[in-house]
MARNU-750896 format. One record per residue (C-alpha): residue in one letter; x, y, z. Coordinates in steps of 0.001 Angstrom, whole numbers, plus 500000, padded with zeros to 6 digits. Layout:
BEGIN
AXYZ;...
***
This chain:
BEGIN
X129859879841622455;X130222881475619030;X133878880866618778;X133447877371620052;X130572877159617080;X132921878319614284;X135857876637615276;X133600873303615059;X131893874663611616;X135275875139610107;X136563871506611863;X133622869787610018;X134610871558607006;X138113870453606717;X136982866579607797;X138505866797611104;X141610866391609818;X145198868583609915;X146382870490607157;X148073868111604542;X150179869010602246;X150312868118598718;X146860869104597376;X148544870054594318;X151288867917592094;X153778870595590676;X152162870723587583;X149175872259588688;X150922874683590976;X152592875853588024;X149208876112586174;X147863878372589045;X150636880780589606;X151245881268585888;X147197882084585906;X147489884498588702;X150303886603587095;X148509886671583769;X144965888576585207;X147182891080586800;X148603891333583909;X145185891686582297;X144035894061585062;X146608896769584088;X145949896095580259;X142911897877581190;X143908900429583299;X143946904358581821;X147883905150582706;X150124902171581810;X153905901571583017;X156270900603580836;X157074897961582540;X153446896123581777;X154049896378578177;X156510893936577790;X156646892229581105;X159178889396581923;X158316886395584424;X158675882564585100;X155640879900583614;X155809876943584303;X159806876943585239;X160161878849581813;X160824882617581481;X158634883835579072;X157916887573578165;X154329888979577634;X154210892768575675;X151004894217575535;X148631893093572187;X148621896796570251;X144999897207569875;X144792897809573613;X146184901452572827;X143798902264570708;X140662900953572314;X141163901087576072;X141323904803576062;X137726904594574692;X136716902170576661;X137592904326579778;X135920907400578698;X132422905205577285;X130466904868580596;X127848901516580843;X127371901754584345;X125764903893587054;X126059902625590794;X124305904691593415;X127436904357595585;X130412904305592820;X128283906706590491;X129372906112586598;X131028903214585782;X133309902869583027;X133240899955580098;X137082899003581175;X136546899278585073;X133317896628584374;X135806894389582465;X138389894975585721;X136327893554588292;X135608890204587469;X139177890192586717;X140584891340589702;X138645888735591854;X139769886143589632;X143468887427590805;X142127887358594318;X140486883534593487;X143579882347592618;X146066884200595205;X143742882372597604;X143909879330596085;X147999879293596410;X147669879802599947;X146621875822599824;X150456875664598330;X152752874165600765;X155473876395601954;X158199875263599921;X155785876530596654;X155237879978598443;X152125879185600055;X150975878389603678;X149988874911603700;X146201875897604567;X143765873375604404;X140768874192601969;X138208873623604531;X139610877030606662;X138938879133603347;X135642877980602948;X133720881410603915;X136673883302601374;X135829880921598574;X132291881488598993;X132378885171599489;X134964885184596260;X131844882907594590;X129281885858595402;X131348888840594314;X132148887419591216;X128870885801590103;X127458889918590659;X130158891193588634;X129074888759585567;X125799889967586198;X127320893592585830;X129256892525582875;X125703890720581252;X123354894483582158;X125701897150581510;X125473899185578143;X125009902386576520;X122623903360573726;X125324901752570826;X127290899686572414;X126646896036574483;X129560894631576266;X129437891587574121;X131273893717571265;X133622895032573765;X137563894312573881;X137440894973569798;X134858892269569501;X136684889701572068;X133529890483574550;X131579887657573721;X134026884971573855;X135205886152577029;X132012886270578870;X131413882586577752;X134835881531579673;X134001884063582588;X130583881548582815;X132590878576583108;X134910879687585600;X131630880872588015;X131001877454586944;X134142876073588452;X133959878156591646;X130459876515592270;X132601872791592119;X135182874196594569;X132501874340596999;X131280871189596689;X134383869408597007;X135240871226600108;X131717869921601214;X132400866415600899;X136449866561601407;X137176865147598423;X140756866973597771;X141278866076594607;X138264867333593140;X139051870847594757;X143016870294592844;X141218869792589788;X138630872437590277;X141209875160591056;X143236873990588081;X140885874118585296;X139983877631586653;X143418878837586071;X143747877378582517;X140514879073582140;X141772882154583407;X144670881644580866;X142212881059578211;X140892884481578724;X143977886024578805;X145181884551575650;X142109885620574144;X143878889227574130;X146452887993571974;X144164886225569230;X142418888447566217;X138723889341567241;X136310886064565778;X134055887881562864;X131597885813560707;X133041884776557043;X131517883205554433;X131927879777553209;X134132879686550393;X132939880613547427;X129562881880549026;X129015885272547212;X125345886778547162;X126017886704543168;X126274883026543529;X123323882684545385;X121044884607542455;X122726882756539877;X121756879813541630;X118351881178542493;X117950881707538743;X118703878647537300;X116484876177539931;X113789878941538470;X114717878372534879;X114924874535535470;X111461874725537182;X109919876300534077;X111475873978531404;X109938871054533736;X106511872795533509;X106893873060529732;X108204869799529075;X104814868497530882;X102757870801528659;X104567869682525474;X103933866005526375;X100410866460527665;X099896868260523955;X101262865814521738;X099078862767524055;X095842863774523478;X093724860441523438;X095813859125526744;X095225862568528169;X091104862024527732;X091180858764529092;X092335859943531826;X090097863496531816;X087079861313531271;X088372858930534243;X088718861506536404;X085035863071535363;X083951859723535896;X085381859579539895;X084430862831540231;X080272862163539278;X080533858955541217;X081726860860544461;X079331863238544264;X076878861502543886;X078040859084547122;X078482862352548819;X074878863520548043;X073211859969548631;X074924861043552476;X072663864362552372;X076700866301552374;X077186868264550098;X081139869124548845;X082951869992546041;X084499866691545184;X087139868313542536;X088774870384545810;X088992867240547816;X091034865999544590;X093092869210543809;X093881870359546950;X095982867407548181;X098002867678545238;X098330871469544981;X099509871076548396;X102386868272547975;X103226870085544527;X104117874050546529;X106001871746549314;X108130870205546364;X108714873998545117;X110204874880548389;X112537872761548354;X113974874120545444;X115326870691543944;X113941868825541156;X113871865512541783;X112274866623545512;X109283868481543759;X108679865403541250;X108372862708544048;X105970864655546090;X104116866022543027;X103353862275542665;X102418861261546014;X100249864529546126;X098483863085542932;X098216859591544657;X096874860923548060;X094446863068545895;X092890860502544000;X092181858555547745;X091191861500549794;X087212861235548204;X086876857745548724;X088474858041552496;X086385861127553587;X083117859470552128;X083713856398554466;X085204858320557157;X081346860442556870;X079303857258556470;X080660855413559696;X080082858647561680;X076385859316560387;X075850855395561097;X077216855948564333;X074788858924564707;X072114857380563452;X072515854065565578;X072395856600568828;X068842857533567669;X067663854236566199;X066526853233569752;X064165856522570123;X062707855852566781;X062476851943567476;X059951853162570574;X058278855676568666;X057526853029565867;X056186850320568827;X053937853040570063;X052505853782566863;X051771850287565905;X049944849690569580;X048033852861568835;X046580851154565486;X049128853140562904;X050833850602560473;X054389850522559556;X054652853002557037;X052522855625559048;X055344854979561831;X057836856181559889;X056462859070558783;X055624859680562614;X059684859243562983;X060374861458559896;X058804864121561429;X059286864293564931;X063203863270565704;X065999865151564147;X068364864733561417;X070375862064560320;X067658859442560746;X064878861605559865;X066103862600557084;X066651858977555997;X063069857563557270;X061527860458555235;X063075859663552144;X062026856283552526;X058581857372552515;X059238859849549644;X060412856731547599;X057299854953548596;X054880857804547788;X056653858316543925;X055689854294543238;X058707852516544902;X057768849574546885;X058271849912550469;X060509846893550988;X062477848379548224;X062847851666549586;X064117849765553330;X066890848211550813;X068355851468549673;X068548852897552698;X070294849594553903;X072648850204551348;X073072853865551535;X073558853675555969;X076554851767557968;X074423850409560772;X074015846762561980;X071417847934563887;X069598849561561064;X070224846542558904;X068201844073561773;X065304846555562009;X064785846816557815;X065153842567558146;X062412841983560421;X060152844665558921;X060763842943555594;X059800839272556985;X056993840645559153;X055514842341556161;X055981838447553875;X055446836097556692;X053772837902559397;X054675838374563034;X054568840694565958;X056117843499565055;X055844845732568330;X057984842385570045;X060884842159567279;X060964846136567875;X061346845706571388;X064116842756571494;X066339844807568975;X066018847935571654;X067412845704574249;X070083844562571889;X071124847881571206;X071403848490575082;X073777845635575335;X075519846347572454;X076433849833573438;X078018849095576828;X079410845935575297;X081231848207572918;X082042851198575262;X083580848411577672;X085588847075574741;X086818850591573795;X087883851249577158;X090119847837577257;X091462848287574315;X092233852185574296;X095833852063574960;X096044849840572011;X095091852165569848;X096950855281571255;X100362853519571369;X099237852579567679;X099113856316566630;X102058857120568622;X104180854837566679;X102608856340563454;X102938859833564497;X106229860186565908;X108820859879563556;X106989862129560991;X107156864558563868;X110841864032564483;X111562864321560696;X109909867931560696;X111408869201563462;X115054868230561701;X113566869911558640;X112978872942561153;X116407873166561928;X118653871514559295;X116405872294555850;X119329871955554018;X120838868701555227;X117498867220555329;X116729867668551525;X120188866787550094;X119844863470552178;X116268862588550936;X116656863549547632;X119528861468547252;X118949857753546291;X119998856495549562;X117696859092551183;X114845857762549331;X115041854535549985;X115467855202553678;X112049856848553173;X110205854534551443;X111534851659554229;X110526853862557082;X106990854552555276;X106550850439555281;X108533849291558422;X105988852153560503;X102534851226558704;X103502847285559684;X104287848567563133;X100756850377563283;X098964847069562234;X100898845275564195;X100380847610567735;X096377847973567110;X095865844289566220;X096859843978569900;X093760845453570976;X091636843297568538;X089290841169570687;X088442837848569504;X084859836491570034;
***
């Protein structure tokens, strides 16, 4: 029953079908054969004792004769190589650097001697179909896949196999990789019967293997500078971006001395935006250092423009530093006043109830908000008690609900000081207005929490399109600095910036005006 099992595994294998000849064209036959004398060849290269012979060996490539001699740095560094040990196997014991290199090699020889036996007989082969050699290929596969991993692992305290061969090591393991590679794609077109697949397979793993071999021939690949790269270059170069950097910095100083009214305007401008902020900041109950908010943007763009180490680089973002500087106080002061609205419209409708109980209970308006003052917490106690400090120090009361209209961003807040002020002109029932605007503000906020659910994917896809290229740009900055700043400092570069900078803040409108809602 075994037998009967194998004989149909191996049937499947080769499709049911006889041996056929002429797998290969001639071409590729040549290819292989010519491969499988060169890593024998490359086997005895590394072998301690030598014959004569192997140095200059004479054979037929390709219908050619051609004669290989031996590359002369093998004499110097395969004795080493056989003495330097990188390997200990509990079974084999010490393992030298040359037999670890002979391995893969030799089962490349036995890959390819297997491979011929597809030949037909005429070519010196038997005229085997590939789907009989199936269990060979794969045990070849195995065998060879363990010797790379050999070949990756083994080393000694100064030496890794990657600067073995005279340096060749590294290049060769990459082509050892591609042949494993290969093998893997034999297997698969065995699979499906696909024969030539497996042809082309087993021919690009012999020019491959002649790849490799060649590799012996060709001087060792070393780094070398670009022309004219020198580290004295690179000072001198170093030196004058320096010394250009410092004539800019005194050319500014020279013209900022010999400017003086132009240069006050602007000082007392800048006082002038900087008391005006503060103040709006302090009107919020924040307190910040307006001057950092102003300095720090610019300080910021200015040390990216120094590392860039080119001139016209450092100017343009010098200047856009500057321009996102003198923005960043008026942004974060709006940014702070929507959220402390916001905050302040989640406790409006606690403070709305505690000013309808007060009234019931006989307390008039002003006594209510000193009742809200001091028993909820900050933001909108801290407004609603300096409402009544503006009303104690001789500020009318309806005067005092103004400023803090002006001074919070809330709609809510706004109807509340409205019907205060009319109640306290015209009359009214307070406790009811107070009572309608707390169901509004119910409404409102699932109104607006059902609105910010429909149009959430507006908004991310609008952020997405804003975000996205800046973070493709750095990541090309990552990994090509160079090539990055010679193409944006250059006048094509900057206008490619500048276009990008419009054609993505149009697309930003453009995707979150989708998710406006129209009423």
């Amino acid at each position: 029953m075994r037998k009967l099992a194998a004989l149909m595994l191996i049937a499947a294998l080769s499709g049911g079908k006889p041996a056929e000849a002429g797998v290969f064209s001639g071409e590729q036959m040549g290819e292989i054969s010519c491969a499988a004398v060169k890593m024998q060849l490359f086997y005895y290269y590394l072998a301690p004792e030598k014959d004569e012979k192997v140095r200059s060996y004479e054979t037929k490539c390709r219908g050619s004769a051609v004669t290989f001699k031996m590359p002369q740095w093998i004499d110097s560094k395969v004795p080493e190589m056989v003495q330097r040990k990188v390997w200990r196997d509990p079974e084999e014991g010490e393992i030298s650097e040359a037999a670890v290199w002979q391995v893969p090699v030799s089962i490349l020889y036995e890959y390819l001697e297997l491979s011929r036996k597809t030949f037909p007989p005429e070519a010196g082969g038997a005229n085997i179909s590939p789907g009989l050699l199936v269990k060979e290929y794969a045990d070849i596969r195995i065998r060879f896949q363990m010797s790379l991993d050999r070949l990756y692992r083994a080393r000694t305290k100064d030496v890794v196999m990657g600067d073995s061969m005279d340096g060749r090591g590294r290049s060769m393991m990459a082509v050892l990789n591609l042949l494993l590679k290969e093998m893997e794609s034999i297997a698969d077109a065995i699979s499906s019967n696909d024969s030539p697949r497996y042809a082309e397979a087993v021919t690009a793993s012999a020019v491959l293997s002649q790849d490799a071999f060649r590799m012996l021939f060709n001087p060792a690949r070393a780094y070398q500078p670009a022309p004219g790269e020198s580290a004295l270059s690179r000072v001198l170069n170093l030196a004058l971006t320096i010394f250009g950097m410092m004539l800019i910095f005194m050319a500014v100083r020279i013209f900022v001395a010999t400017s003086d009214t132009k240069n006050n305007a602007m000082m007392g401008e800048y006082a002038a935006k900087v008391e005006k902020y503060s103040e709006a900041f302090s009107r919020q109950f924040i307190n910040v250092n307006v001057r950092y908010l102003m300095l720090v943007p610019a300080a910021v763009f200015s040390l990216m423009g120094l590392l860039t180490m080119n001139v016209i680089a450092w100017a343009v973002l010098s200047a856009l530093g500057l321009a996102v500087g003198m923005r960043v106080p008026e942004f974060t002061l709006t940014f702070m006043k929507e959220m402390r609205g916001k905050k302040i419209d989640m406790q409006l409708m606690d403070g709305l109830i505690l000013l309808s109980n007060c009234l019931r209970s006989g307390l008039d308006i002003v006594q209510g908000f000193e009742m809200v003052s001091k028993d909820l917490l900050p933001p909108i106690s801290d407004e609603f008690a300096l409402v009544i400090k503006n009303y104690q120090l001789g500020m009318t009361f309806e005067k005092a609900l103004g400023v803090m209209e002006d001074r919070v961003t809330s709609k809510m807040l706004s109807y509340m000081i409205r019907a205060i002020v009319l109640q306290r002109q015209m009359g009214g029932n307070l406790t009811k207005v107070f009572e309608r605007i707390v169901v509004d503000i119910r409404e409102e906020s699932k109104l607006e929490e059902k609105t910010k659910a429909m149009t959430a994917q507006q908004k991310i896809q609008s952020i997405v399109v804003g975000i996205m290229p800046w973070i493709m740009v750095s990541v090309m900055f990552m990994f090509q600095p160079e090539t990055m700043i010679k193409f944006y400092t250059s006048p094509i570069g900057m206008g490619t910036a500048i276009f990008c900078v419009i054609w993505v803040a149009i697309g930003m409108k453009v995707v979150a005006s989708l998710g406006n809602i129209k009423v």
